[in-house]
C-alpha positions as CSV (number, residue, x, y, z in Angstrom):
1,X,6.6,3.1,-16.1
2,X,10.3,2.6,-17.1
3,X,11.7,-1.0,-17.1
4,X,13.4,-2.6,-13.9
5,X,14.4,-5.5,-12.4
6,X,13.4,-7.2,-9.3
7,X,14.7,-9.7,-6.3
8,X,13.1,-10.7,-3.1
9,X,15.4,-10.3,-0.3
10,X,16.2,-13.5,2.0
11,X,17.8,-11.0,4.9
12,X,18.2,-7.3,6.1
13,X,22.0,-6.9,5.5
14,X,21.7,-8.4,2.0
15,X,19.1,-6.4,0.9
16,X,21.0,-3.3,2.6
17,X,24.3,-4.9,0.1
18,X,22.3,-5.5,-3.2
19,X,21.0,-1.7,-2.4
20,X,24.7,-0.2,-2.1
21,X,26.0,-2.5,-4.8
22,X,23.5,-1.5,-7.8
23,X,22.6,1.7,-8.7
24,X,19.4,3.4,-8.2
25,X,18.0,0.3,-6.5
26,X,15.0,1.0,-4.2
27,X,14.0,-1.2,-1.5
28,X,10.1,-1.8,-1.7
29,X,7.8,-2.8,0.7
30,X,4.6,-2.0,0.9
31,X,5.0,-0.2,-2.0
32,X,2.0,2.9,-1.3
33,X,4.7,5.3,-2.1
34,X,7.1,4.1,-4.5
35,X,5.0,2.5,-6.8
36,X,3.0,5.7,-7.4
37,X,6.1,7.5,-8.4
38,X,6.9,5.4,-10.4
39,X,4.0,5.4,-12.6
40,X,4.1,8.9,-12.3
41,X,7.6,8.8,-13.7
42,X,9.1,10.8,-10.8
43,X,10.7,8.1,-9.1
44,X,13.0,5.8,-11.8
45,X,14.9,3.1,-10.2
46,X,16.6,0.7,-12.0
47,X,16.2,-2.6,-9.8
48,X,13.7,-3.3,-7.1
49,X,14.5,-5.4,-3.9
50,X,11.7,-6.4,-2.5
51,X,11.8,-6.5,1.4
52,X,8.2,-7.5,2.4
53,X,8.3,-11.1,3.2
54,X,11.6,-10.4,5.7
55,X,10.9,-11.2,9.4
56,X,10.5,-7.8,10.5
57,X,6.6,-7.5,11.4
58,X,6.8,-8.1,14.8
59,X,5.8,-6.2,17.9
60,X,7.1,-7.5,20.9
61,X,7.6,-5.8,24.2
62,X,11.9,-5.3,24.8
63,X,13.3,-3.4,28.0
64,X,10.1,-1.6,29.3
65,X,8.7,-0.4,26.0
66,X,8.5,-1.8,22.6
67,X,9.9,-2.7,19.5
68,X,8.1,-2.8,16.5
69,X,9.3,-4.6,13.3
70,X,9.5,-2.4,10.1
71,X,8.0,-4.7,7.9
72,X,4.7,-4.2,10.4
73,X,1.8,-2.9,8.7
74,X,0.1,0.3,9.7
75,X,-3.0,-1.5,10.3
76,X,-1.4,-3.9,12.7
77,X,0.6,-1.3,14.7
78,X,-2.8,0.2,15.1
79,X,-4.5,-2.5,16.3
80,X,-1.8,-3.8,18.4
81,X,-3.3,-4.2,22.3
82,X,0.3,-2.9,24.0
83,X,0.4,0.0,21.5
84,X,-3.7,1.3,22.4
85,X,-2.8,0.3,25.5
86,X,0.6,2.1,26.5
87,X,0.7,4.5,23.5
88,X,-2.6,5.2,22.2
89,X,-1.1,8.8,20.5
90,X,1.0,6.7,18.1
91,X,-2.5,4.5,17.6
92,X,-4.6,7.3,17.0
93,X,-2.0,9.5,14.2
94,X,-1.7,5.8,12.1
95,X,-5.9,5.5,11.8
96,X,-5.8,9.9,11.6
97,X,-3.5,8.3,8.4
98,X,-4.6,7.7,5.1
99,X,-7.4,5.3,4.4
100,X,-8.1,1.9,5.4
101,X,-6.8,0.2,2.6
102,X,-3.5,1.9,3.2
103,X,-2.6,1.2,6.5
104,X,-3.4,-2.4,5.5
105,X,-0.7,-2.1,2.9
106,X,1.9,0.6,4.1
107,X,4.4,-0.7,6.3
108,X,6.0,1.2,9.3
109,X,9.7,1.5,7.8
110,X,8.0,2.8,4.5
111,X,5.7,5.4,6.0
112,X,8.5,6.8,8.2
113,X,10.2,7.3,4.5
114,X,7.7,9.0,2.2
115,X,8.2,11.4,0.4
116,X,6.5,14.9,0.4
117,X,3.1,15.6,-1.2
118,X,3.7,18.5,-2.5
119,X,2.1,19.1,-6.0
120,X,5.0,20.6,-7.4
121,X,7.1,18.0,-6.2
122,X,4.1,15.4,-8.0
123,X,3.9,17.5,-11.4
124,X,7.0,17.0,-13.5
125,X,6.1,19.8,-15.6
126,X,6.8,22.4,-13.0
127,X,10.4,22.5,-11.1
128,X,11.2,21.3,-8.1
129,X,14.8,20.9,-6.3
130,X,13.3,17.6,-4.3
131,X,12.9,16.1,-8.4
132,X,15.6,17.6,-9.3
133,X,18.3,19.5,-7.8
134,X,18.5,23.0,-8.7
135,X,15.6,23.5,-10.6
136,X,13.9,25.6,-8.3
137,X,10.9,25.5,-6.1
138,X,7.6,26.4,-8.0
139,X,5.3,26.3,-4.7
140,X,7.4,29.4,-3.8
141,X,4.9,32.1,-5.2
142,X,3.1,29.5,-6.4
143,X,-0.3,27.7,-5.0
144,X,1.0,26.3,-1.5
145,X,-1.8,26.4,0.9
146,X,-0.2,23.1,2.1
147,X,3.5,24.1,2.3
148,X,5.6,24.2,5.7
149,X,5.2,26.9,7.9
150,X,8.6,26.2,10.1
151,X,11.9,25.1,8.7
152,X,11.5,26.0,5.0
153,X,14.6,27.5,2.6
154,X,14.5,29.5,0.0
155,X,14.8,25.9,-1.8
156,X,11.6,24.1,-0.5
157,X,8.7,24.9,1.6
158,X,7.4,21.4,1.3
159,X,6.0,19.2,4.3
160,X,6.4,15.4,5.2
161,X,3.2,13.6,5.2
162,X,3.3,10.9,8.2
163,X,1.6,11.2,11.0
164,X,3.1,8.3,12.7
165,X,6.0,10.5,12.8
166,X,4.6,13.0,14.7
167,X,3.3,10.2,17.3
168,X,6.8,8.7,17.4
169,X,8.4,12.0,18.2
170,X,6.1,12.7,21.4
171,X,7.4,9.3,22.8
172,X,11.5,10.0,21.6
173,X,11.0,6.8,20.3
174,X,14.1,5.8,18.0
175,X,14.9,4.0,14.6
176,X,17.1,0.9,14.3
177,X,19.0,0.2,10.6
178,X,21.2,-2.5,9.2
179,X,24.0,-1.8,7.1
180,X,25.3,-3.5,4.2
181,X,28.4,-4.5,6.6
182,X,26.0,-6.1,8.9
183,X,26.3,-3.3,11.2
184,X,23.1,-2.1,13.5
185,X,22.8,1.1,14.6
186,X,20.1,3.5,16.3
187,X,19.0,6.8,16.1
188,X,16.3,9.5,17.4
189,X,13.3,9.9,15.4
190,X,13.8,13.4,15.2
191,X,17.3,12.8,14.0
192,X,15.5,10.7,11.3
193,X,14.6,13.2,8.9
194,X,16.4,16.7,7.5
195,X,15.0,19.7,7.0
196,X,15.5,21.2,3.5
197,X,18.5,24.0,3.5
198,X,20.0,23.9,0.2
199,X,19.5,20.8,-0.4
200,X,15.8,19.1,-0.1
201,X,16.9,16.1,-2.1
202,X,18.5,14.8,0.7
203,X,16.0,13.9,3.0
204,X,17.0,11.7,5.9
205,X,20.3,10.8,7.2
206,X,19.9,7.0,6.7
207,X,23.0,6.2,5.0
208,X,22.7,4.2,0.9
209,X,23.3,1.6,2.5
210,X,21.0,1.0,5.2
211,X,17.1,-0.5,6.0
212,X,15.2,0.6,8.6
213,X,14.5,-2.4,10.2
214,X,12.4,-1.7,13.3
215,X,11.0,1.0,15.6
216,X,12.1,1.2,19.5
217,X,9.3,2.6,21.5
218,X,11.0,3.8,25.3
219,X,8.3,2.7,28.4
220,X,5.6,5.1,28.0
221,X,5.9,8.9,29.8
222,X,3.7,9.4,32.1
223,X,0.4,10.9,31.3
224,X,-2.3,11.6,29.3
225,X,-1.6,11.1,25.1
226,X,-3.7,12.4,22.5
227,X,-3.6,13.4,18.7
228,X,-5.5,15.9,16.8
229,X,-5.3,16.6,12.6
230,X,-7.2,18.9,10.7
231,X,-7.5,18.1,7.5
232,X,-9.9,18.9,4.3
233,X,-11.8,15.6,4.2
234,X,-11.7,12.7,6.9
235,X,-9.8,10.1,4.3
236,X,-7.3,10.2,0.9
237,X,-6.4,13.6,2.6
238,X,-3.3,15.3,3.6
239,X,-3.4,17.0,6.7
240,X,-3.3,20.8,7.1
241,X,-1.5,20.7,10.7
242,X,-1.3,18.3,13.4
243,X,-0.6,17.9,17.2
244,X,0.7,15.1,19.3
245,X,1.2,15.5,22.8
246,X,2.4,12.8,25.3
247,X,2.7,13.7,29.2
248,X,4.5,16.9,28.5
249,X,6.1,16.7,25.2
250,X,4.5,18.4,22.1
251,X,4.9,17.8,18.3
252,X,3.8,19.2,15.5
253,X,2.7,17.8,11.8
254,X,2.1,19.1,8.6
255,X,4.1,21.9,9.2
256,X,7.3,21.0,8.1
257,X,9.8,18.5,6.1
258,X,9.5,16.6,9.6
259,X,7.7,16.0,12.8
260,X,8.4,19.7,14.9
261,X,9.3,19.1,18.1
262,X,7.6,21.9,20.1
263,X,10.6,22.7,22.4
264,X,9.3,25.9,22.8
265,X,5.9,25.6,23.8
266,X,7.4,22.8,25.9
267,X,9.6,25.2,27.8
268,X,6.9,27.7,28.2
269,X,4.7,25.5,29.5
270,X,7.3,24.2,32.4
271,X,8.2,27.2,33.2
272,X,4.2,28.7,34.2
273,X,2.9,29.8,30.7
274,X,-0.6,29.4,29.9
275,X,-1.7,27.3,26.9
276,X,-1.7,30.3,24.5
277,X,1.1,31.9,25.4
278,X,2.9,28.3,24.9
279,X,1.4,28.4,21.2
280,X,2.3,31.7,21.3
281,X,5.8,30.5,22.2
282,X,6.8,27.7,19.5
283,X,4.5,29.8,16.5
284,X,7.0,33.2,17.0
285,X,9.3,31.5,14.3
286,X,6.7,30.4,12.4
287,X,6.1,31.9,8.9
288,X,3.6,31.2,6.0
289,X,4.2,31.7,2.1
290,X,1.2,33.7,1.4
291,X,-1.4,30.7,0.7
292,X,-0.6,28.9,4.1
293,X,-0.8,31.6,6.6
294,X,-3.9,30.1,7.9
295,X,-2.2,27.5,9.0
296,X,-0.3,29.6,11.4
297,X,-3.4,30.5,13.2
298,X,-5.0,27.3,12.4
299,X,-1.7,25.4,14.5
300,X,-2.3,28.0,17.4
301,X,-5.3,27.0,17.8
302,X,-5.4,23.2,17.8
303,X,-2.2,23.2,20.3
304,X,-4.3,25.5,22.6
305,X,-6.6,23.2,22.4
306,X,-4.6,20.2,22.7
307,X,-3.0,21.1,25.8
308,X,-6.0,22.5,28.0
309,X,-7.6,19.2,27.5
310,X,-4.0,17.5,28.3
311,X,-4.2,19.6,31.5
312,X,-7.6,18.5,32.4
């Protein structure tokens, strides 16, 4: 691990302005992400700000759905009665998350901006444009049973790793910041995150100098909610794919550099389609890089799945 420095913030915008003001500063949290790449000498900032004692952990109800703090740990998000309650799909993808320990530890700003677990992306022997800009993408022709299966470039075929995500983009729920200015602003979930194009390094369109400081959950659509990840082992495992549906919105996970919104399937189903040929539907534009082609199958059939039992 290289040297740094280190502050504890006293405030959002602050923090937001020390990040803007010093280069390659990090804010750190939780630190389940970060602190990994760092020892792994993939991530090298210069100064750490460290945001987990701000005010931001709470979950509160606000206009007829809720707003959850970013500074909230995955655990308590979880647990929280309102969010089993009202949203039990976003409960279910945090404990379908990780392991114990983690959710304890991660917080819901920092799992929202993870990075990929690719291996390439985690080996700094091979090359990998997320790493390092133009160096080219070794899981391309290389061993990617875990790569995207929607969305990819010829740059990266790398997927994002949180479920809670996937959850949050069933219920359109949307992400508040704070800029270094002061300035609040809001945005969709699925406007959170950026797929790869030519350039994977860039992977959300949170500005340099703004912190996510909380999660707005709309009132609850009507219906059932479920989640569903298949993964290799039941904990300290990535998934393969995942489904989230709420009332009649679908996602998918695992498939892609961010939760994919299964407009199509959505549409099909509206419109009379069975649940097959609503797989059938959103997987047409699907397409595997040789290791992960089972996952094309593997994603029919868990939303096929997924949506007769929604439609019991």
């Amino acid at each position: 691990m290289r040297p740094f420095t280190y502050e504890r913030a006293t405030d959002a915008a602050s923090a937001a302005k020390t990040v803007s003001e010093i280069p390659n500063a990090r804010f750190l949290a939780g630190g389940t992400n970060l602190l990994d790449l760092m020892k792994l000498d993939i991530e090298h900032p210069a100064h750490l700000i460290d945001i987990s004692r701000l005010p931001l952990a709470d979950i509160e109800a606000a206009d007829g759905g809720l707003r959850i703090g970013a500074m909230a740990s995955n655990a308590a998000v979880a647990a929280d009665a309102q969010v089993r309650a009202r949203y039990p799909v976003l409960a279910q993808a945090i404990v379908a998350g990780a392991s114990g320990q983690l959710r304890n530890k991660a917080r819901v700003g920092g799992n929202l901006m993870q990075r990929t677990r690719c291996a390439y992306f985690y080996d700094t022997t091979k090359p990998c444009n997320k790493r390092q800009p133009g160096a080219g993408c070794a899981a391309i022709g290389g061993l990617n049973r875990a790569a995207a299966i929607f969305g990819q470039s010829s740059a990266c075929i790398a997927t994002h790793p949180s479920d809670m995500s996937v959850a949050l983009s069933v219920l359109e729920a949307q992400v508040e910041t704070v800029n270094a200015k002061g300035v609040k602003r809001t945005l969709a979930i699925d406007d959170l995150h950026r797929l790869p194009g030519d350039a994977p390094h860039l992977e959300s369109n949170i500005a340099a100098d703004e912190l996510i400081t909380a999660v707005i959950l709309p009132p609850a659509p009507q219906g059932r909610q479920t989640y569903r990840k298949a993964r290799d082992r039941a904990s300290y495992s990535g998934g393969l794919a995942s489904v989230a549906a709420a009332g009649t919105r679908i996602a998918l996970g695992a498939v892609a550099l961010k939760a994919w919104r299964a407009s199509k399937a959505e549409a099909a189903l509206a419109a009379g389609a069975s649940p097959v040929e609503a797989a059938d539907a959103e997987l047409a534009q699907a397409n595997g890089a040789g290791g992960n082609d089972f996952k094309i199958h593997l994603t029919r059939r868990m939303m096929t799945a997924v949506i007769q039992d929604m439609q019991r």
